[in-house]
C-alpha positions as CSV (number, residue, x, y, z in Angstrom):
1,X,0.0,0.0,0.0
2,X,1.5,3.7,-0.8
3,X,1.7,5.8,1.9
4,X,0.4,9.5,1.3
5,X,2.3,12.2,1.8
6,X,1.3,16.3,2.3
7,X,3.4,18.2,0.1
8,X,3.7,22.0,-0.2
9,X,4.5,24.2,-2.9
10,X,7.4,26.6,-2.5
11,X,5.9,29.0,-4.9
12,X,2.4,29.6,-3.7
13,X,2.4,27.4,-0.1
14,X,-0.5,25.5,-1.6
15,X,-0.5,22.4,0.1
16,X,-0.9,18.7,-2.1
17,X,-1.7,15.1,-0.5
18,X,-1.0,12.3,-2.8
19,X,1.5,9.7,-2.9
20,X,4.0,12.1,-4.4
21,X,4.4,15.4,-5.6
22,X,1.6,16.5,-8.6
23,X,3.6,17.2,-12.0
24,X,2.7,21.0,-11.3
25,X,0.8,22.9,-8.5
26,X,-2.7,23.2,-9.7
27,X,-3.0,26.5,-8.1
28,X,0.4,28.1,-9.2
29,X,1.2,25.6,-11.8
30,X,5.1,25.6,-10.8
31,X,6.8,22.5,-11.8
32,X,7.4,19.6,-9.6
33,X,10.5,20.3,-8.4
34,X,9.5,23.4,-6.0
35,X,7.4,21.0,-4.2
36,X,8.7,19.8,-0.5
37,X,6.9,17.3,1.9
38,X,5.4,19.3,4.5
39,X,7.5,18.2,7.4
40,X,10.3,20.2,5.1
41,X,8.4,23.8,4.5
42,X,9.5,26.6,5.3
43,X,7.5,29.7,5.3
44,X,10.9,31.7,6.7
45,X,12.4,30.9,3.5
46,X,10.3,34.0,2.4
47,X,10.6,36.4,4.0
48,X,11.8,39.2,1.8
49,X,12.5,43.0,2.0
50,X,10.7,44.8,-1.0
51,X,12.1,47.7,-2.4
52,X,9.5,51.0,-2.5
53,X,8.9,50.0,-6.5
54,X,8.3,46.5,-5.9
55,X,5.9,47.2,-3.0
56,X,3.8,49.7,-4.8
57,X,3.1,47.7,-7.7
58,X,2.5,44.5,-4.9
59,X,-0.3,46.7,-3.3
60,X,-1.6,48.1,-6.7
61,X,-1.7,44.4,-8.4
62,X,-3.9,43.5,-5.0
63,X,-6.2,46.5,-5.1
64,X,-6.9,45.8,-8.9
65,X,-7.6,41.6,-8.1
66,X,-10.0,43.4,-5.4
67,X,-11.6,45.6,-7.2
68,X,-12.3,42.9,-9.8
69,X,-14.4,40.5,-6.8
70,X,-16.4,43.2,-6.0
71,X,-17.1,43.6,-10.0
72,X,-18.1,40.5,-10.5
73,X,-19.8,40.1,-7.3
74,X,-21.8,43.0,-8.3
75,X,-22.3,41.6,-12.0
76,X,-23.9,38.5,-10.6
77,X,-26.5,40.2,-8.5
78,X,-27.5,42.3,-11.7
79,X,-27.7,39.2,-13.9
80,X,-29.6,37.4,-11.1
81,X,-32.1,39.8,-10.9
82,X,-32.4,40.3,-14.5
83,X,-33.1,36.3,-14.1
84,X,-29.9,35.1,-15.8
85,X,-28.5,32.2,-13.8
86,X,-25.3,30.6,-14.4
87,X,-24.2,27.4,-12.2
């Protein structure tokens, strides 16, 4: 019988279980090799000083994923009540 094994991704932190590591992260898609067994992670590993640049574009990257949610949150009440239902 394999044993199954929790595996993280050293890209994204997304965690796997399986008997080894996926091929690719399915939430990332990095490549198997930045994959460690759990026991091994690290979250240290990133700690990282940005530079003024870097962190401005960080927090405008994040505002824009945001303002998208509330987008298509708001998209999917008007199409509801229009009576369009998707899902």
């Amino acid at each position: 019988m394999l044993k199954v094994k929790v595996f993280r991704c050293r890209i994204c932190g997304d965690p796997y279980i399986g008997n080894e590591a996926p091929t690719q992260c399915p939430f990332c898609g990095a490549p198997q090799r930045f994959f460690v067994e759990a026991k091994d992670w690290n979250p240290n590993e990133f700690n990282v000083d940005l530079g003024v640049i870097s962190k401005k574009n960080l927090e405008e990257a994040l505002k824009l994923e945001l303002d998208n949610a509330s987008f298509y949150d708001c998209a999917t009440g008007v199409a509801e009540k229009a009576g369009d239902h998707y899902g």
